[in-house]
C-alpha angles and dihedrals in degrees: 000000000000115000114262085210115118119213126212118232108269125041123349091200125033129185119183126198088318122190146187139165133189105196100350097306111112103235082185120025113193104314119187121176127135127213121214124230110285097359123140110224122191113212093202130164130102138303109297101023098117101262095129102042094047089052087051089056085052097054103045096254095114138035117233123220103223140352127052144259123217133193114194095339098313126105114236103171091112095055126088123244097268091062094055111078096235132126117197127211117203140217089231092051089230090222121176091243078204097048117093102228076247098066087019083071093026087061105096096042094052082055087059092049094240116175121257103243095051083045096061090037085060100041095045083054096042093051096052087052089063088034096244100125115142092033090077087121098059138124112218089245089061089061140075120249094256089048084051094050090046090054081050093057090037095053092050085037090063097051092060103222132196081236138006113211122202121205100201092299092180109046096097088057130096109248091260102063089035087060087044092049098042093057085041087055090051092050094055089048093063099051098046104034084209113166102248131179120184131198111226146153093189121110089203106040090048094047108046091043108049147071095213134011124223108201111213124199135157084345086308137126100226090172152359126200154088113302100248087055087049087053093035112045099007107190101223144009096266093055094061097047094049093053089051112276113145097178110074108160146175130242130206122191108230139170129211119175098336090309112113110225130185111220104216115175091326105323130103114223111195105234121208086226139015112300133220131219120265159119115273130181109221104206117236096232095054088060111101118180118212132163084226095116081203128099122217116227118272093029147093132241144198127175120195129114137321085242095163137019123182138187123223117171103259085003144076120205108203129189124204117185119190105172109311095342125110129195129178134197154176137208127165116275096258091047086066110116113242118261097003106152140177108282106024116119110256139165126228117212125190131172117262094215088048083057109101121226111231120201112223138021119312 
């Protein structure tokens, strides 16, 4: 059901310097970001950090109070929501109970006075697209809650929007169905090239859907980008931590006898050349644990104690404490060494050209 809508070279959306406050608190503080045609753009952070209320600008829900949206080079921000172009999915799916899936979805093209014949050709075809076909006769409370959330795109699918706009659709459902949708979700995407931009405080969901990822926090954009340059090169503290890091250290340049040294929570890495000072983020899965009390060349280490294992399926979650430093780290579950336990005295290694280097103060 791809989009008839024709989109001019340079952004599709753009948001420029966009604000609102409830009771004095900016909820969004002069966001600008722009979305390309047919791109699918993830608004993730954590509760409160404006997602929603930015979506609901969008969409023509709220009023900003200042700033402007564009779409396609037009502002928009004085039109209401029906002029936009826009169709919302909800996190509470918003189904008609009394409405068979077939009308449900048939819904905005009756109000367009669509003939009946054109109206069953577009829901048949909807309705293939979120792989409910055969279930055209019934009622939402005959369904699941997936099969509820798939007549909601597909209601939103049928009416062929500029930009569909997802408001945490997912987040009622169990982790299984979550992981079937949002491939669903993806799948749709590239058939229809549709713009799309989803609400989510899920990692994974965010991640494994989009293009590029916007990082919301305190009504803030922290970061923009495409997920493996999130991961990769977060751009604050905040950032890392919010996409998972849980080593964020501080570095400290030394010299010792002509030999440079980083001095990272207590422990001295020979450099090749001078160091600088600086936060890193030293990823989970470079940090190897060993009871070697030697360090190879080129990496950092760190003895203290095996305070923590966990098992996680594939994967094994470990914990080393020396004095009030913390690492963890993560290998897969055959790479553990053989009779490691929780209180032994251990070293971690990691790589010092695997170590992030992260602007600004941790």
């Amino acid at each position: 059901m791809p989009s008839d809508n024709q989109s001019p070279e340079g952004a599709f959306l753009a948001l420029r310097s966009l604000t609102k406050r409830f009771d004095g608190h900016a909820a969004v503080n002069g966001i600008s970001l722009e979305v390309k045609p047919h791109e699918f753009v993830s608004l993730l952070g954590p509760s409160g950090g404006g997602k929603t209320t930015l979506l609901h600008m969008i969409a023509g829900f709220t009023e900003p109070d200042a700033g402007d949206i564009l779409i396609q080079g037009e502002s928009v921000r004085r039109w209401p929501s029906h002029r936009r172009g826009a169709a919302m999915v909800f996190q509470s799916y918003a189904l008609f109970p009394h409405l068979t899936v077939f009308e449900n979805v048939a819904f905005g093209l009756r109000m367009r006075k669509v003939g009946n014949g054109e109206v069953r050709r577009q829901v048949s075809e909807a309705l293939e697209y979120v792989r409910l076909q055969g279930l055209e006769k019934r009622y939402p409370r005959q369904l699941s809650g997936g099969q509820q959330q798939r007549v909601a795109l597909a209601r939103a699918l049928i009416l062929k929007p500029r930009l569909l706009l997802l408001d945490e659709p997912l987040s009622n459902l169990d982790p299984n169905l979550r992981r079937e949708l949002r491939d669903n979700f993806r799948e749709i995407h590239n058939q229809t090239r549709m713009t799309t931009l989803l609400v989510t405080h899920d990692i994974e969901e965010a991640f494994t859907t989009s293009d590029r990822v916007a990082i919301l926090g305190n009504g803030r954009l922290e970061q923009f980008d495409t997920p493996q340059a999130i991961y990769t090169r977060p751009a604050s503290a905040f950032v890392a931590r919010f996409v998972g890091h849980r080593n964020i250290v501080r570095g400290t340049p030394a010299q010792k006898e002509a030999r440079h040294f980083l001095e990272i929570e207590g422990t001295e890495a020979l450099l090749e050349t001078p160091g600088t000072a600086s936060s890193y983020v030293i990823p989970m899965n470079q940090v190897r644990i060993t009871t070697d009390a030697t360090t190879p060349r080129g990496y950092a280490g760190m003895s203290g104690v095996l305070e923590k294992i966990e098992y996680l399926g594939a994967l094994v979650r470990f914990q080393v404490k020396s004095g009030g430093a913390t690492l963890v780290g993560e290998c897969l579950d055959h790479q553990w060494p053989v009779g490691l336990q929780p209180g032994i005295t251990t070293r971690a290694c990691w790589p010092l050209h695997r170590m992030i280097d992260l602007p600004g103060a941790v």
